[in-house]
N, C-alpha and C positions, 0 to 999 in steps of 0.2 A: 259473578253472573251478570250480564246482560241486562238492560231493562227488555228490550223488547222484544229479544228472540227465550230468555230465561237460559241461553248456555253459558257454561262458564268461558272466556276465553283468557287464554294465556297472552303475558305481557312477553315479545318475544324480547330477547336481548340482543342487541345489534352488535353484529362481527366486526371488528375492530380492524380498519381494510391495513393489510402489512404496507410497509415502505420497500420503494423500492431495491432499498439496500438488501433487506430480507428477504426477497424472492430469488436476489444473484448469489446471498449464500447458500439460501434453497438449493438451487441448481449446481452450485459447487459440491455442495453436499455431495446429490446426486450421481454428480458425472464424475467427480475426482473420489474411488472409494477403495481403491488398489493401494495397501498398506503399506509397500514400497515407496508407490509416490505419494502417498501422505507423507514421508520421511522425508523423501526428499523435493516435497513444495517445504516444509520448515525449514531446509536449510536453503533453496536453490533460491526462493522469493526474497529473502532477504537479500540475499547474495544481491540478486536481479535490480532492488529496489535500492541498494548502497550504489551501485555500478552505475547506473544512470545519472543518480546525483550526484556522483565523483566528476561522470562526463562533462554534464551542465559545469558545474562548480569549474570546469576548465577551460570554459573556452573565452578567452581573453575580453573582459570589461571595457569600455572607451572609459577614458581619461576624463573626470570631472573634475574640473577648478574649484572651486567652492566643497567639494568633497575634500581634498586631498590637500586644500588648505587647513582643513580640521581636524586631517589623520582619519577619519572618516573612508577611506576610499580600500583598505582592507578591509573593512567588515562590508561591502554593498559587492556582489557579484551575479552573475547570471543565478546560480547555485539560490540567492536567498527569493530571488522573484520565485524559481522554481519549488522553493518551500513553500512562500506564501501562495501560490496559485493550486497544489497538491493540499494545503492543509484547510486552503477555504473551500475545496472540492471535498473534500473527506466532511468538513465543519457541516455540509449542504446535506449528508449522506447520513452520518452520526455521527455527531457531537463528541459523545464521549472517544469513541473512537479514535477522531481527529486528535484527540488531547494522547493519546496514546503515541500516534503517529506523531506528533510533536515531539514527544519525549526519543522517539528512537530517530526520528531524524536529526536531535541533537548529538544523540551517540553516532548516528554518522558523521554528521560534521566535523565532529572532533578527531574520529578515525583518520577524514579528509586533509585536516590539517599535519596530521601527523605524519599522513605519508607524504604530502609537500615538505615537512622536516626532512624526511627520509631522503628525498631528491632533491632539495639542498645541499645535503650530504654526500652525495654521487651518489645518491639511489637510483632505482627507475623511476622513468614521468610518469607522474600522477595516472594522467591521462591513458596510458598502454596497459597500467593494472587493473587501473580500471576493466577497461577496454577488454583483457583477457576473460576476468571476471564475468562481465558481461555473456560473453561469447559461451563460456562457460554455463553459466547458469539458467541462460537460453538451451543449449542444448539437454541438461536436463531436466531443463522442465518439460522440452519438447518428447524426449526421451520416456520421462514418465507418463506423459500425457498419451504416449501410445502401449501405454501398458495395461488402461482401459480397457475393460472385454465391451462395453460400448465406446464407440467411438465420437470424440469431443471433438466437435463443430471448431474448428479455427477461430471465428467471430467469438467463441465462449473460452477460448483460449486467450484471444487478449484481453478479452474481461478479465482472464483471471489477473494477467501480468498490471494491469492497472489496478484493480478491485484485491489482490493477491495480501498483500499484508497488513489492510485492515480485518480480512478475509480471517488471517491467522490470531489477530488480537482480539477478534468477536471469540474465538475457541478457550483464550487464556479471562477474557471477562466472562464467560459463560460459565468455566469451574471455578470463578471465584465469586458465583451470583451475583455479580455486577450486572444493571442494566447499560443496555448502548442504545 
């Protein structure tokens, strides 16, 4: 109670304002809810998110003296700036997250390497498999995206293709009551 009025008043408890990361899965929630294309963002975003990193990872480095006097100069490519700029943008967003995305961009990497083996070998370039993938994985998501009985804003479609596979590893931390 009060001294000077005599009512009782309640201690309110203050709402906990969400991050901005939480309100764009909100919204993905939302607009992405067609069971199909729930199926196929799990496969097309990854696809999406390998395929660009393949691109970056190929487009040809300048020559460092000082690198390449240490052997140094295979591990440094466009590819490793575009991790670390992707995983301090994620690190900014969620934390755990980002350490997730860490973990599967090394599984890209390594895929990446592999299929530079491959085109060693007379395979195809890097670069065109990429590239199909890409084109690919665009159109389904573009595909799925209109499979919405509301239709999704273009602007919240590249949100997803940027935002899209931490998008996925908040669903696999969620049923294993991890926080992010």
């Amino acid at each position: 109670m009060s001294r000077k009025s005599g009512v009782k008043t309640q201690k309110s408890i203050p709402e906990v304002p969400k991050r901005p990361v939480d309100v764009c899965f909100e919204t993905f929630n939302r607009q992405y809810r067609h069971p199909v294309n729930q199926i196929v963002q799990w496969i097309a975003l990854p696809v999406f998110a390998f395929s660009i990193l393949g691109l970056v990872w190929m487009v040809p480095f300048p020559e460092v003296a000082f690198l390449k006097k240490y052997g140094y100069d295979t591990f440094i490519n466009w590819g490793s700036f575009f991790i670390a700029g992707m995983v301090y943008y994620y690190l900014r967003l969620a934390p755990t997250l980002s350490y997730a995305m860490l973990l599967t961009t090394g599984i890209y990497s390594f895929l990446i390497v592999r299929l530079e083996y491959v085109e060693q070998a007379g395979g195809p370039p890097v670069w065109s498999v990429c590239a199909c993938l890409l084109m690919a994985s665009l159109l389904a998501l573009y595909i799925g995206k209109n499979m919405e009985k509301v239709a999704v804003p273009f602007r919240s479609f590249l949100k997803l293709l940027l935002l899209g596979p931490i998008w996925l590893w908040h669903f696999i931390f969620k049923k294993l009551n991890l926080p992010y």
